[in-house]
C-alpha positions as CSV (number, residue, x, y, z in Angstrom):
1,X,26.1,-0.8,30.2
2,X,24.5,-1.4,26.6
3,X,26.0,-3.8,24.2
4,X,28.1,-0.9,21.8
5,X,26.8,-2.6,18.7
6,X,23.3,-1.6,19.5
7,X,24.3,2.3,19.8
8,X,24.1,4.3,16.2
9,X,26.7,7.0,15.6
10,X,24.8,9.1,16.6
11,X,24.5,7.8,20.0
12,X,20.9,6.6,19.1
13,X,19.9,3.3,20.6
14,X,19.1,0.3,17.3
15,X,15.9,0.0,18.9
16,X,15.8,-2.9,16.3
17,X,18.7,-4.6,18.3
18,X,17.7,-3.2,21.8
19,X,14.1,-5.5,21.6
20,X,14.4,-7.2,19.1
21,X,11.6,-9.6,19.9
22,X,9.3,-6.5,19.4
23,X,11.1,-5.9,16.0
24,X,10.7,-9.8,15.1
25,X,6.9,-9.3,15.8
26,X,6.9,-6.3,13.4
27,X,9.2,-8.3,10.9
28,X,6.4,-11.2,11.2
29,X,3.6,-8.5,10.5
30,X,5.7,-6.8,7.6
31,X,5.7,-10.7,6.1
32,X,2.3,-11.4,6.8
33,X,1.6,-7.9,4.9
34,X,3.3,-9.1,1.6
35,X,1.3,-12.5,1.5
36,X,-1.9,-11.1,2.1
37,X,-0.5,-8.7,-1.0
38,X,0.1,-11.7,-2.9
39,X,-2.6,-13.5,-2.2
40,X,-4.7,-10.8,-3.3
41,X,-2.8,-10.0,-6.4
42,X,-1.0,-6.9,-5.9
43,X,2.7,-7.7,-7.2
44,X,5.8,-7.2,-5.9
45,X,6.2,-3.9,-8.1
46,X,3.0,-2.1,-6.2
47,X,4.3,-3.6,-2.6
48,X,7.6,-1.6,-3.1
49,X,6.2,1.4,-5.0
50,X,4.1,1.6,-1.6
51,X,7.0,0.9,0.7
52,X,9.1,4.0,-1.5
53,X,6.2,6.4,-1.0
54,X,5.7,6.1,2.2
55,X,9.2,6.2,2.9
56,X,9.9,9.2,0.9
57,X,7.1,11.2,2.7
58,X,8.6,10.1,6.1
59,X,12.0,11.2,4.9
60,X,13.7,7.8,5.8
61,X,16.8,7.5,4.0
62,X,17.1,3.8,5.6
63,X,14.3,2.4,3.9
64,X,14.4,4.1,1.2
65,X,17.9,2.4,0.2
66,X,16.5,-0.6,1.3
67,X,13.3,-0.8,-1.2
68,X,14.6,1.1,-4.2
69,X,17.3,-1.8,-4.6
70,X,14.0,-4.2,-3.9
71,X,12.0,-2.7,-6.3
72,X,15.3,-2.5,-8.7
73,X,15.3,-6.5,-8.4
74,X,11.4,-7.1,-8.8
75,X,11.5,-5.7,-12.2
76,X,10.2,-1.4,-11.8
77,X,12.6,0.7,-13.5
78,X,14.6,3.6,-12.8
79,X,12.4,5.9,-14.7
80,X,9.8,5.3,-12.3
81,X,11.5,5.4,-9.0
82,X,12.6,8.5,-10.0
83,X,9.4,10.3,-10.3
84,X,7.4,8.2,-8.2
85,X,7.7,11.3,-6.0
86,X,5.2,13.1,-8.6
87,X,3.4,9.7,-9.3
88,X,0.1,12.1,-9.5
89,X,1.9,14.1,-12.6
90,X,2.4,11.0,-14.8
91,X,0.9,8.1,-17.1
92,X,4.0,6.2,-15.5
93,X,1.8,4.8,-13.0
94,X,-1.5,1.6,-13.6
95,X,-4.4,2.6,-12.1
96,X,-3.8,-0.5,-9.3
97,X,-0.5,1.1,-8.5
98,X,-1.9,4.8,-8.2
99,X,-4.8,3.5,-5.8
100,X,-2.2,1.8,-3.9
101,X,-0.1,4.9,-3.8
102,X,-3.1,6.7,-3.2
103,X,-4.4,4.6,-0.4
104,X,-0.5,4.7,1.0
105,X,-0.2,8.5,1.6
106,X,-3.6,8.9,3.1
107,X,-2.6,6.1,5.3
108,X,0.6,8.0,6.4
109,X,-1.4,11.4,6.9
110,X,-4.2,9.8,8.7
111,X,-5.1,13.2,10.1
112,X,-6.7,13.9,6.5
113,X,-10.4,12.9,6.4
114,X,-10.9,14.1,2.7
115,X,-7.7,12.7,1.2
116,X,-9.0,9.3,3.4
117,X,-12.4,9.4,1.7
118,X,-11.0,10.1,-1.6
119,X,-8.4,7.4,-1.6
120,X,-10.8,5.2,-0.7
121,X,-13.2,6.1,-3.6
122,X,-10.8,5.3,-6.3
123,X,-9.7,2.2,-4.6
124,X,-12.8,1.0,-4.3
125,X,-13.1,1.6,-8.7
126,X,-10.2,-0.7,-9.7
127,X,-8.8,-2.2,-6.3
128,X,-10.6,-5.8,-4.6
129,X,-11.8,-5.2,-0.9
130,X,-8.5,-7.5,-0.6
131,X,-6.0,-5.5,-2.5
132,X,-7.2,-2.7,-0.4
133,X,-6.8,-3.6,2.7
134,X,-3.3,-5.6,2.0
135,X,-2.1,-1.9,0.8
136,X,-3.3,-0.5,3.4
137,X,-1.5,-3.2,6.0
138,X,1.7,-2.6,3.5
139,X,1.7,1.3,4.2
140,X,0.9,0.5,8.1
141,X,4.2,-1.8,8.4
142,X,6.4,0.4,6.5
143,X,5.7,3.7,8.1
144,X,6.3,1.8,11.5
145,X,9.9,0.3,9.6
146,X,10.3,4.5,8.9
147,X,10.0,5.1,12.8
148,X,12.3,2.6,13.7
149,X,14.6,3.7,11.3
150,X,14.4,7.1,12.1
151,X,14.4,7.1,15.5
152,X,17.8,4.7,15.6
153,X,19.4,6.7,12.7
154,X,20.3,3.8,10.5
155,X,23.0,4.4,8.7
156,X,22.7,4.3,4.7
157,X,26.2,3.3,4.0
158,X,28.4,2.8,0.7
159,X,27.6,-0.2,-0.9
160,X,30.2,-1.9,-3.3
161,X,28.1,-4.3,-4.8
162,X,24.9,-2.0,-6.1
Protein backbone atom coordinates (compact mmCIF):
# COMPACT_ATOMS: atom_id res chain seq x y z
CA UNK A 1 0.00 0.00 0.00
CA UNK A 2 1.23 3.67 -0.76
CA UNK A 3 2.84 5.76 1.90
CA UNK A 4 -0.64 8.09 2.94
CA UNK A 5 1.40 11.24 2.84
CA UNK A 6 1.95 10.90 -0.88
CA UNK A 7 -2.04 10.67 -1.56
CA UNK A 8 -3.78 14.38 -2.12
CA UNK A 9 -7.35 14.86 -0.68
CA UNK A 10 -8.41 14.17 -3.40
CA UNK A 11 -7.20 10.73 -3.60
CA UNK A 12 -4.60 11.99 -6.30
CA UNK A 13 -1.18 10.44 -6.07
CA UNK A 14 1.90 13.59 -5.16
CA UNK A 15 3.46 12.39 -8.13
CA UNK A 16 6.19 14.82 -6.75
CA UNK A 17 6.56 12.37 -3.66
CA UNK A 18 5.69 9.08 -5.58
CA UNK A 19 9.25 9.58 -7.93
CA UNK A 20 10.69 11.98 -6.61
CA UNK A 21 13.93 11.28 -8.30
CA UNK A 22 12.08 12.27 -11.54
CA UNK A 23 10.77 15.45 -9.75
CA UNK A 24 14.56 16.17 -8.42
CA UNK A 25 15.59 15.97 -12.14
CA UNK A 26 12.88 18.49 -13.04
CA UNK A 27 13.81 20.57 -9.92
CA UNK A 28 17.60 20.49 -11.26
CA UNK A 29 16.24 21.62 -14.78
CA UNK A 30 13.88 24.36 -13.23
CA UNK A 31 17.45 25.59 -11.45
CA UNK A 32 19.48 25.29 -14.36
CA UNK A 33 16.52 27.40 -16.16
CA UNK A 34 17.00 30.48 -13.73
CA UNK A 35 20.89 30.56 -14.21
CA UNK A 36 20.91 30.46 -17.67
CA UNK A 37 18.18 33.48 -17.03
CA UNK A 38 20.69 35.18 -15.06
CA UNK A 39 23.47 34.67 -16.81
CA UNK A 40 21.81 36.09 -19.67
CA UNK A 41 20.34 39.00 -17.89
CA UNK A 42 16.79 38.50 -17.60
CA UNK A 43 15.97 39.36 -13.68
CA UNK A 44 14.26 37.71 -11.29
CA UNK A 45 11.10 40.01 -11.97
CA UNK A 46 10.80 38.64 -15.81
CA UNK A 47 11.56 34.80 -14.56
CA UNK A 48 8.47 35.10 -12.24
CA UNK A 49 6.25 37.30 -14.49
CA UNK A 50 6.91 34.11 -16.93
CA UNK A 51 6.33 31.45 -14.26
CA UNK A 52 2.71 33.56 -13.33
CA UNK A 53 1.62 33.58 -16.95
CA UNK A 54 2.14 30.47 -17.75
CA UNK A 55 0.60 29.31 -14.66
CA UNK A 56 -2.45 31.41 -15.01
CA UNK A 57 -3.15 30.09 -18.57
CA UNK A 58 -2.72 26.51 -17.13
CA UNK A 59 -5.13 27.30 -14.41
CA UNK A 60 -2.69 26.04 -11.62
CA UNK A 61 -3.69 27.50 -8.42
CA UNK A 62 -0.44 25.62 -6.88
CA UNK A 63 1.99 27.53 -8.66
CA UNK A 64 0.45 30.39 -8.90
CA UNK A 65 0.53 30.81 -4.88
CA UNK A 66 3.90 29.78 -5.07
CA UNK A 67 5.40 32.60 -7.60
CA UNK A 68 3.09 35.45 -6.83
CA UNK A 69 4.74 35.43 -3.19
CA UNK A 70 8.19 34.97 -5.25
CA UNK A 71 7.66 37.65 -7.42
CA UNK A 72 6.16 39.64 -4.15
CA UNK A 73 9.85 39.13 -2.63
CA UNK A 74 11.90 39.99 -5.83
CA UNK A 75 10.66 43.35 -5.87
CA UNK A 76 7.24 43.44 -8.86
CA UNK A 77 4.34 44.98 -7.33
CA UNK A 78 0.89 44.15 -6.69
CA UNK A 79 -0.33 46.46 -9.40
CA UNK A 80 1.34 44.33 -11.86
CA UNK A 81 0.47 40.84 -10.74
CA UNK A 82 -2.77 41.94 -10.83
CA UNK A 83 -3.13 42.67 -14.43
CA UNK A 84 -0.43 40.69 -15.70
CA UNK A 85 -3.35 38.67 -16.94
CA UNK A 86 -4.06 41.63 -19.59
CA UNK A 87 -0.22 42.28 -19.79
CA UNK A 88 -1.00 43.07 -23.72
CA UNK A 89 -3.54 45.98 -22.53
CA UNK A 90 -0.98 47.96 -20.51
CA UNK A 91 2.32 50.29 -20.44
CA UNK A 92 2.82 48.17 -17.05
CA UNK A 93 5.01 45.87 -18.84
CA UNK A 94 9.24 46.63 -20.41
CA UNK A 95 9.48 45.53 -23.64
CA UNK A 96 12.04 42.58 -22.28
CA UNK A 97 9.30 41.46 -20.01
CA UNK A 98 6.44 41.55 -22.75
CA UNK A 99 8.80 39.40 -25.23
CA UNK A 100 9.28 37.20 -22.44
CA UNK A 101 5.57 36.95 -21.75
CA UNK A 102 5.16 36.81 -25.23
CA UNK A 103 7.57 34.06 -25.94
CA UNK A 104 5.86 32.30 -22.62
CA UNK A 105 2.35 31.88 -23.94
CA UNK A 106 3.34 30.81 -27.39
CA UNK A 107 5.45 28.31 -25.65
CA UNK A 108 2.43 26.94 -23.65
CA UNK A 109 0.08 26.92 -26.88
CA UNK A 110 2.68 25.31 -29.05
CA UNK A 111 -0.08 24.27 -31.38
CA UNK A 112 0.01 28.06 -32.63
CA UNK A 113 2.35 28.45 -35.58
CA UNK A 114 1.55 32.24 -36.09
CA UNK A 115 1.54 33.29 -32.37
CA UNK A 116 5.11 31.06 -32.48
CA UNK A 117 6.38 33.18 -35.41
CA UNK A 118 5.27 36.33 -34.01
CA UNK A 119 6.69 35.85 -30.57
CA UNK A 120 9.66 35.14 -31.91
CA UNK A 121 9.85 38.32 -34.16
CA UNK A 122 9.59 40.73 -31.31
CA UNK A 123 11.99 38.72 -29.25
CA UNK A 124 14.26 38.73 -31.66
CA UNK A 125 13.88 43.15 -31.58
CA UNK A 126 14.84 43.66 -27.96
CA UNK A 127 15.61 40.01 -26.48
CA UNK A 128 19.61 38.36 -26.88
CA UNK A 129 19.59 34.89 -28.65
CA UNK A 130 20.31 34.01 -24.84
CA UNK A 131 17.50 35.82 -23.13
CA UNK A 132 15.40 33.98 -25.57
CA UNK A 133 16.05 30.78 -25.22
CA UNK A 134 16.41 30.99 -21.15
CA UNK A 135 12.56 32.24 -21.46
CA UNK A 136 11.80 29.88 -23.44
CA UNK A 137 13.54 26.96 -21.04
CA UNK A 138 11.72 29.09 -18.04
CA UNK A 139 8.08 28.63 -19.65
CA UNK A 140 9.11 24.82 -20.58
CA UNK A 141 9.94 23.97 -16.66
CA UNK A 142 7.04 25.76 -15.31
CA UNK A 143 4.28 24.43 -17.51
CA UNK A 144 5.79 20.86 -16.65
CA UNK A 145 5.67 22.32 -12.56
CA UNK A 146 1.68 23.19 -13.70
CA UNK A 147 1.27 19.38 -14.74
CA UNK A 148 2.61 18.11 -11.79
CA UNK A 149 0.66 20.22 -9.80
CA UNK A 150 -2.41 19.75 -11.53
CA UNK A 151 -2.42 16.33 -11.92
CA UNK A 152 -1.55 15.73 -7.90
CA UNK A 153 -4.05 18.48 -6.85
CA UNK A 154 -1.74 20.42 -4.60
CA UNK A 155 -3.40 21.92 -2.18
CA UNK A 156 -3.14 25.90 -1.89
CA UNK A 157 -3.60 26.12 1.81
CA UNK A 158 -4.02 29.18 4.35
CA UNK A 159 -0.99 30.73 5.04
CA UNK A 160 -0.47 32.64 8.35
CA UNK A 161 2.60 34.24 7.63
CA UNK A 162 1.79 36.07 4.05
Amino acid sequence: MSDPTHISPSRRIFIDKQSPKAFQTLVQVSEAARTAASEAGLDRTTVELINLRVSQLNGCAYCLDVHTRAALRAGDSPRRLGILSAWRDTGLFTAPERAALDLAEATTDPVNAAAQESAYEAARKVLSEDQISAAIWVAVTINAFNRVSIMSKHPVTHLHDQ
